[in-house]
C-alpha positions in Angstrom: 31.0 -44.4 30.0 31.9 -40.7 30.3 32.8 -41.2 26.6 29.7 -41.9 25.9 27.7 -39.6 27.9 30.0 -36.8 26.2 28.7 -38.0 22.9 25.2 -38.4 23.6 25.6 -34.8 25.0 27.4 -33.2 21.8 24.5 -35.4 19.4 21.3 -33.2 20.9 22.3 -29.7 19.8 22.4 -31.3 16.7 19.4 -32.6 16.8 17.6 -29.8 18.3 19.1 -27.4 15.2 17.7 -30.2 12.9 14.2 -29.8 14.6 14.8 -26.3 14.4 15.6 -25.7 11.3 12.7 -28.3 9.6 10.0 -26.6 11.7 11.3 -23.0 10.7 11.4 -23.6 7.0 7.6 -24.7 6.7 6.8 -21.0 8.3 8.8 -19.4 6.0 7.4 -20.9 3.0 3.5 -20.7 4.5 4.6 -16.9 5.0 6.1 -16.2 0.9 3.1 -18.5 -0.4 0.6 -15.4 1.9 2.5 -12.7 1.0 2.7 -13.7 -2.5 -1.4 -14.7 -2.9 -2.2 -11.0 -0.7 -0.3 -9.5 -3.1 -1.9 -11.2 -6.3 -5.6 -10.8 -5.2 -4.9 -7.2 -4.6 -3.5 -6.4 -7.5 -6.6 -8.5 -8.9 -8.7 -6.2 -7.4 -7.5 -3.1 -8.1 -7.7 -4.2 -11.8 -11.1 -5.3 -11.4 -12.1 -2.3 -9.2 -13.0 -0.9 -12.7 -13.1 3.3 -12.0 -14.0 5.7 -14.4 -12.1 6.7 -17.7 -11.7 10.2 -16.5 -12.9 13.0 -14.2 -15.0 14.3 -17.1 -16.6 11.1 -17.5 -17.0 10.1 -14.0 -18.9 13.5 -13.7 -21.1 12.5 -16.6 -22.1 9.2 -15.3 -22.9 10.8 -11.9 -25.0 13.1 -13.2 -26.9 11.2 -15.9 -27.7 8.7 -12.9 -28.3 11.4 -10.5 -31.9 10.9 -8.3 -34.0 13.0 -10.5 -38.0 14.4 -8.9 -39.4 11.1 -9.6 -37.1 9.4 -7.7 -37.1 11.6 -4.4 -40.8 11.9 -4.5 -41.1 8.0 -4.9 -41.5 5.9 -1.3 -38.1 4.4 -2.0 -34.5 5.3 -0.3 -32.0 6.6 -2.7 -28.4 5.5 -2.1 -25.2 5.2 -4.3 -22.7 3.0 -5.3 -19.3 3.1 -5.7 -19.3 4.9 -8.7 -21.2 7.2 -7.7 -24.3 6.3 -9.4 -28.1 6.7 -7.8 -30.0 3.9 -6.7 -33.2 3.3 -5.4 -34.4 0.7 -3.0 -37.3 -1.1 -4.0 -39.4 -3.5 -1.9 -39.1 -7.2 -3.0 -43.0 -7.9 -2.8 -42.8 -5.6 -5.7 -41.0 -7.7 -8.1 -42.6 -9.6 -10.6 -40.9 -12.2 -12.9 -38.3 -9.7 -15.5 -39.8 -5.9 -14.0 -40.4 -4.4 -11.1 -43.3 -3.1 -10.9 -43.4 0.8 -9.0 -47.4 1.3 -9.0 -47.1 4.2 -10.9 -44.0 5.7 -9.8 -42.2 5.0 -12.7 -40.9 7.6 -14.7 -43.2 8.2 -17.4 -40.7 7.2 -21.1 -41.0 10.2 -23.4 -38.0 9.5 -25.9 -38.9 12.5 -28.6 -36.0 12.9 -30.2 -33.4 10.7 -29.0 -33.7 7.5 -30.8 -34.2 7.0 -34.7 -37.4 4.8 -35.6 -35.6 1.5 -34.7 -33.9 2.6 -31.6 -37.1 1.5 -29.2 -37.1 0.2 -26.2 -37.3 -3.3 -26.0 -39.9 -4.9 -23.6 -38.6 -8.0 -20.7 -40.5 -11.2 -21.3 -44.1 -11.5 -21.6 -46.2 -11.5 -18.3 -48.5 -14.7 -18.0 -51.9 -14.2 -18.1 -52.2 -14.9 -13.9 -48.8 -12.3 -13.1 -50.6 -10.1 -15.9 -53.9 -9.9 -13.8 -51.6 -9.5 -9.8 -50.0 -6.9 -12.1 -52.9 -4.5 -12.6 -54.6 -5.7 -9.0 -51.1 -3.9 -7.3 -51.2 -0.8 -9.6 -55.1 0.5 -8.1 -53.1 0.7 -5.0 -51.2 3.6 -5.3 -48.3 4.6 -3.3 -48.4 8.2 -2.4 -45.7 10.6 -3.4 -43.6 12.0 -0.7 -44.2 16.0 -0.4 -41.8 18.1 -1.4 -40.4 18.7 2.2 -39.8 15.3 2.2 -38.3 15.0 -1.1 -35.9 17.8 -0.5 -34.7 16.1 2.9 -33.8 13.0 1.2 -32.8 15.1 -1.8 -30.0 16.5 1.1 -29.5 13.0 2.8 -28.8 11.5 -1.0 -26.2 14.5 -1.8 -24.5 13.7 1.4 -24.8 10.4 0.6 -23.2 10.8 -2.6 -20.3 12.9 -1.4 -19.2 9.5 0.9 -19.0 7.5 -1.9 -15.4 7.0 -3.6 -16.5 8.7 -6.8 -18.1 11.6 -5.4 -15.4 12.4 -2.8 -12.9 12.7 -5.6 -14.9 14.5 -7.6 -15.8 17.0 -5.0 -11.9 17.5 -3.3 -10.5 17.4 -7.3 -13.1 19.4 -8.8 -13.0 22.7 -6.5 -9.3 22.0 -6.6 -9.0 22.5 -10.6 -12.4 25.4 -9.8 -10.1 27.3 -7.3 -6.2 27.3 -9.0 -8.0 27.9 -12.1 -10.2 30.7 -11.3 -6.8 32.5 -9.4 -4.9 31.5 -12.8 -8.0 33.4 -14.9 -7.9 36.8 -12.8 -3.6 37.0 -12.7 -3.8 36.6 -16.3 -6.2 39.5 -16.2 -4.1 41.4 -14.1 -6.7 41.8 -11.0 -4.9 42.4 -8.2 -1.9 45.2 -7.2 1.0 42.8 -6.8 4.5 43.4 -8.7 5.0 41.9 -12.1 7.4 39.7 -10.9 5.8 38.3 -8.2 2.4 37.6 -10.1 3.9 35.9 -12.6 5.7 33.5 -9.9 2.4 32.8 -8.8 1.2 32.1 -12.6 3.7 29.4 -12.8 3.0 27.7 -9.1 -0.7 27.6 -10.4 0.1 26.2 -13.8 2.1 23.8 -12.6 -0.4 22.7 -9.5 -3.0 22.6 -12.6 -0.2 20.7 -14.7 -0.1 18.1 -11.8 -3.8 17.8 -11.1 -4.3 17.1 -15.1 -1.4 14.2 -14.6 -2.8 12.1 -11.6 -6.3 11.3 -13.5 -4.6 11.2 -16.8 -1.9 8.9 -15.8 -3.2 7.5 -12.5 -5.9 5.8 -15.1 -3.2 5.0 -17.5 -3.6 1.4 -16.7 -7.3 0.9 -17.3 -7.0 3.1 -20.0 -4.7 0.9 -21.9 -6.4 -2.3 -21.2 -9.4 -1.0 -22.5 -7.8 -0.1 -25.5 -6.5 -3.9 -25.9 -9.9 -4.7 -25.2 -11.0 -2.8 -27.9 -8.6 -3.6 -30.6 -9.2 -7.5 -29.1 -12.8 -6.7 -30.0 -12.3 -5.7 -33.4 -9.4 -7.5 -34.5 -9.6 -10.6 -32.2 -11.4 -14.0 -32.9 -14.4 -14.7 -32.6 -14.2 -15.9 -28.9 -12.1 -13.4 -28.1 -13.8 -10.3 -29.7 -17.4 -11.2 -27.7 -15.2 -11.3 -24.5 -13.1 -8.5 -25.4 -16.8 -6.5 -25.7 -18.3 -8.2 -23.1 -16.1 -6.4 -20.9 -15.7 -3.4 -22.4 -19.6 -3.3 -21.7 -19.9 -3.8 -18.3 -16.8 -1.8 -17.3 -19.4 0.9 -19.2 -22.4 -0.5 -17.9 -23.7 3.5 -16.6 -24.3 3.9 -20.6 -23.5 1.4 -22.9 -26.1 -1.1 -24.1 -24.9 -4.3 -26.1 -26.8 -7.7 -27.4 -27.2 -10.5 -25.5 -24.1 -12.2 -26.4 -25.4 -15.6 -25.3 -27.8 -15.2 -28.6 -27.3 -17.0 -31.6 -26.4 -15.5 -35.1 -29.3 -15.9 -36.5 -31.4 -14.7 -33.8 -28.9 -11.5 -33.2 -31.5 -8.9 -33.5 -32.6 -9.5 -30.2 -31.8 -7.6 -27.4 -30.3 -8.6 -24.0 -33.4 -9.2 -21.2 -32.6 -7.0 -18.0 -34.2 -6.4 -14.9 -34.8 -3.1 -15.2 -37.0 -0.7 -13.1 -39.6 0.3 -15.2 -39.7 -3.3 -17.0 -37.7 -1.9 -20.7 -34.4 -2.6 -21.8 -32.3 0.0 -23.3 -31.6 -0.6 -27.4 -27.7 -1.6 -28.4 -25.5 1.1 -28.4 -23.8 1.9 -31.3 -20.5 0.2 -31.2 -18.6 3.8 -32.7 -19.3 4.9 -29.4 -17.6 2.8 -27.8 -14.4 3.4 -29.8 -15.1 7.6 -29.5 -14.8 7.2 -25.6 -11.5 4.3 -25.4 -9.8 6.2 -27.7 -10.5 9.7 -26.5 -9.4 8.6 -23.3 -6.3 7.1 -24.7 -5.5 10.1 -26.2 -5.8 12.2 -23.1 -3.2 10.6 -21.1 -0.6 11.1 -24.4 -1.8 14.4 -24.6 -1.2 15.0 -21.4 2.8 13.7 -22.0 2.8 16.8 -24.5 2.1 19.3 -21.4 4.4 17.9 -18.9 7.0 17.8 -21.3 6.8 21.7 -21.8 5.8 22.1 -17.9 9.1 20.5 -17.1 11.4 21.0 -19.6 11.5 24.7 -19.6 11.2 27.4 -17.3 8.7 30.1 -17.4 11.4 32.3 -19.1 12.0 30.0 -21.9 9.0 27.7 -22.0 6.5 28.4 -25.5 3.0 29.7 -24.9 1.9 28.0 -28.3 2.7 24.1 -26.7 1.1 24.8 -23.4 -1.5 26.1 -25.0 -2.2 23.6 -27.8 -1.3 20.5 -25.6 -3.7 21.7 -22.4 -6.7 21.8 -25.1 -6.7 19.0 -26.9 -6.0 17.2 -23.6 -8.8 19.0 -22.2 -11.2 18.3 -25.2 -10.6 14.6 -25.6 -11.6 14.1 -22.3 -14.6 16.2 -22.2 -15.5 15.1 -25.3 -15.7 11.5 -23.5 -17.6 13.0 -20.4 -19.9 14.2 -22.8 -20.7 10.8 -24.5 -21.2 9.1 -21.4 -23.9 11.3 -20.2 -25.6 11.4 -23.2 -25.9 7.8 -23.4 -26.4 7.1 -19.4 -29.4 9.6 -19.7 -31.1 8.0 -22.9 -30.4 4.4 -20.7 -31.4 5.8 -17.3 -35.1 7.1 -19.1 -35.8 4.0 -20.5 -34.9 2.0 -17.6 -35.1 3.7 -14.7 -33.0 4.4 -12.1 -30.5 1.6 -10.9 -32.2 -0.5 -8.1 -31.6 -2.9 -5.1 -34.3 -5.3 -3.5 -35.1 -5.0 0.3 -37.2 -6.5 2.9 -40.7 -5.0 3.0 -40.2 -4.3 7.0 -36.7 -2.5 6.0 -38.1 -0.3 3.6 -41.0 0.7 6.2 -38.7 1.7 8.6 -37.0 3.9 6.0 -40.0 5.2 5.0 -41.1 5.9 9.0 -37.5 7.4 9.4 -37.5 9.9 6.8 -41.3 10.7 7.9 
C-alpha cells in the first residue's frame, strides 16, 4: 500500500508539469500571434500615413490650402488636417445633393490665365428642378461676413491651429532650424564677426554639417514613400491595364492637395468625363496633366540620390581636404529638385483650391452656432 501511495505521489508532479506546460504554450502563441499583428498594422499604417514628398512640398501644399479672406470672413470654423491643409466647417442643412451650397460665401472663380480653353471647370450633377428652386430660396438669405476683428481672431486661432497639426509642427521646428544655421553659415562666409580664422571656420563646418544632416532626415527619412511612389509610377506607365489605373489611382490620392485625375470607374468611351466631387463651391477641378505627375515623383526621387552625393563629400573628407566644387554642385541640385517639386504642388493646389474651394467637413447646425457664438 505504501507502494502505491509512493507512486500515486511521484505521478502528480507529472501531471501538474503536463497541465503546466499545455496551458503555458497557448499564452505564448496568443502572445507572438499579438505581437506579430501590432507589428504588421503599424507598419501598415505608417505606410499608409501617406506624408509629404518633401519639406518643400509640404510647404507648398500648406500654403496653397492656406484659409485665404473669404474663408475667415465666412460664418464657418477653419481647422486643419493632418497635412496641414485648411478646412472649413460647413453646416449640413447646407448641403444639397453633389455641392454645398455657402449663400454667397463662396469664393467668386476668376481663372484668367491659368487654364487653356479646355481646362474648365467641370460642373457636379444637375440640380432637379425642386433642389434648383430650395437652391435660390437659401441664397436671398444671406449670411453675414464676419468683421475683420473677427476674422483676424480666428485668422490667429487657425495659425495656432495649424502649428498643432503634424505637418505644421515640422515645418515650423525644421524650417527656423535650416532659417537660423543657415543665416549664421551666410554671415561667417562673409566674414561678420571678430573671431580667429581658425575658430570661424570650425564653426563653418559644425553648421554645414548640422545643415548636411537636416537635408538627410527629409531626404532619406521619405526615402520609403519616395520609392514606392516611383514603383507606382513606373506601374502606372508600364503596368497593365489593371495595374496602371491602380498604380494612378494612388498616386492621386497620395497627391490629392493638387492633383486632379478622371474618374477611373468611367468607361473608355466615355473618358472625357471628369470625376464628380463634392466640392465646396459645387465645381470639380479639370485632370491634371499626367507630366506633372512624373515632374514631382521623379524630382523627389532625385533629391534623396542627390542628397547621397553631399553626404558622401560631408563625410568622406575633412574640411581641409574636402572639394568646394562637390558640395557646391551636390547641395544645389539637391536643393532645386526639391523646390522645383514644392513649386508644382502649389501651383496646382492653388488652381484646385479656386475652383473648388477650400476643403470642408459637415457639422451639426447647433455645433456650428456655438462656434459661431464662441468666436463672437
Amino acid at each position: 500500500m505504501d507502494q502505491t501511495m509512493s507512486e500515486g505521489q511521484s505521478a502528480r508532479p507529472e501531471t501538474q508539469n503536463t497541465l503546466t506546460t499545455n496551458t503555458t504554450m497557448p499564452l505564448f502563441r496568443t502572445t507572438g500571434r499579438t505581437l506579430r499583428s501590432a507589428s504588421v498594422s503599424a507598419v501598415t499604417t505608417l505606410l499608409e500615413f501617406n506624408p509629404s514628398g518633401g519639406m518643400w512640398q509640404a510647404t507648398g501644399t500648406a500654403i496653397a490650402h492656406a484659409p485665404n479672406v473669404t474663408d475667415l470672413r465666412s460664418p464657418d470654423d477653419v481647422f486643419f488636417d493632418v497635412h496641414g491643409r485648411g478646412v472649413r466647417r460647413v453646416s449640413t442643412q447646407d448641403k444639397i445633393s453633389d455641392a454645398i451650397i455657402r449663400r454667397a460665401t463662396a469664393p467668386t472663380i476668376e481663372l484668367g490665365g491659368l487654364h487653356d480653353e479646355k481646362d474648365i471647370a467641370a460642373p457636379t450633377k444637375r440640380l432637379p428642378e425642386a433642389q434648383f428652386e430650395h437652391q435660390k430660396t437659401n441664397e436671398d438669405h444671406v449670411s453675414p461676413k464676419a468683421s475683420l476683428t473677427n476674422a483676424s481672431k480666428k485668422a490667429a486661432i487657425a495659425a495656432w491651429r495649424f502649428i498643432l497639426t503634424p505637418t505644421g509642427l515640422f515645418i515650423l521646428v525644421y524650417g527656423l532650424n535650416v532659417v537660423a544655421w543657415g543665416a549664421m553659415l551666410f554671415f561667417l562666409l562673409l566674414n561678420v564677426g571678430s573671431m580667429s580664422k581658425e575658430r570661424k571656420e570650425i564653426w563653418i563646418e559644425i553648421d554645414s554639417q548640422i545643415l548636411n544632416a537636416l537635408f538627410c532626415l527629409t531626404s532619406w527619412g521619405l526615402a520609403p514613400w519616395r520609392i514606392r511612389d516611383t514603383y507606382w509610377l513606373l506601374m502606372w506607365h508600364f503596368g497593365s491595364a489593371k495595374t496602371s489605373k491602380k498604380s494612378i489611382t494612388q498616386l492621386a490620392k497620395r497627391n490629392s492637395s493638387w492633383y486632379r485625375i478622371r474618374n477611373p470607374n468611367f468607361e473608355e468611351s466615355s473618358c472625357d468625363q471628369m470625376a464628380v466631387r463634392e466640392t465646396l463651391t459645387g465645381k470639380v477641378a479639370p485632370p491634371t496633366k499626367t507630366w506633372k505627375m512624373d515632374f514631382v515623383v521623379i524630382n523627389m526621387l532625385l533629391n534623396t540620390l542627390f542628397q547621397v552625393g553631399m553626404a558622401a563629400f560631408m563625410w568622406a573628407y575633412d574640411r581641409h581636404t574636402r572639394p568646394a566644387y562637390g558640395v557646391g554642385l551636390f547641395i544645389g541640385l539637391g536643393c532645386f529638385s526639391s523646390l522645383l517639386a514644392g513649386i508644382m504642388s502649389w501651383w496646382e493646389g492653388r488652381k484646385v483650391k479656386l475652383i473648388e474651394g477650400a476643403f470642408f467637413e459637415g457639422i451639426p447646425e447647433n455645433e456650428k452656432q456655438e462656434t459661431i457664438q464662441t468666436l463672437a
